[in-house]
N, C-alpha and C positions, 0 to 999 in steps of 0.2 A: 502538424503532428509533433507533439513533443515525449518523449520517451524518457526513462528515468531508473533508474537502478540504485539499492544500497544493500551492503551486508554489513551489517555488525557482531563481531567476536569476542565473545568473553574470555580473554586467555586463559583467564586462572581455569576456568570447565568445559571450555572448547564447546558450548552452546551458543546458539549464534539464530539472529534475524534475516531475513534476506526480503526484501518487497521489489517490485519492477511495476513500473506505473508507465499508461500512454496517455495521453491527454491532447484535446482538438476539442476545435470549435468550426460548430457550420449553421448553418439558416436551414428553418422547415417552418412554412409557411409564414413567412414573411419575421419569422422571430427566431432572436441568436440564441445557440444552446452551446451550453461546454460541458463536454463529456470528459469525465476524469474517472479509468480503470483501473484498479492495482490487486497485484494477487500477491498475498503476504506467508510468508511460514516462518513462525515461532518459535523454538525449541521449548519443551515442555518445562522444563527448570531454568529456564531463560533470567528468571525473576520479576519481580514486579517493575521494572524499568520499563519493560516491553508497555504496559497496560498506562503508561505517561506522553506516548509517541500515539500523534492524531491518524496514523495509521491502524492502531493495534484493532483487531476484529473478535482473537484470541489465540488461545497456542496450538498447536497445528498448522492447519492449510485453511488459507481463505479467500476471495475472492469478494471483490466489491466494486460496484458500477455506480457511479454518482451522477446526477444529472442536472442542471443549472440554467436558469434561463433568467 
């Protein structure tokens, strides 16, 4: 299990990103999956930077379950 954290701060407007992501890989029925979760929050005026990072979901709260095989 790998786990993962970042916040970014816009000084000059003190709006800011923040995502935490886990990530693992296991076998179900005889085939490997990698599961990769992250729950993100945006700040509303964040700007259009946020919408260029292969995280962004949108501004608010989000939550996202990927799954890979």
């Amino acid at each position: 299990m790998t786990y993962a954290a970042e916040l970014i701060d816009k000084v000059d407007t003190n709006d800011f990103k923040f995502v935490a992501s886990a990530k693992t890989t296991f076998k179900a029925y005889q085939q490997k999956l990698e599961v990769f979760a992250y729950y993100s929050y945006v700040s509303d005026e964040f700007g259009d930077r946020a919408e260029l990072t292969e995280d962004f979901l949108a501004t608010g709260h989000g939550v996202a379950i990927e799954v890979e095989s």
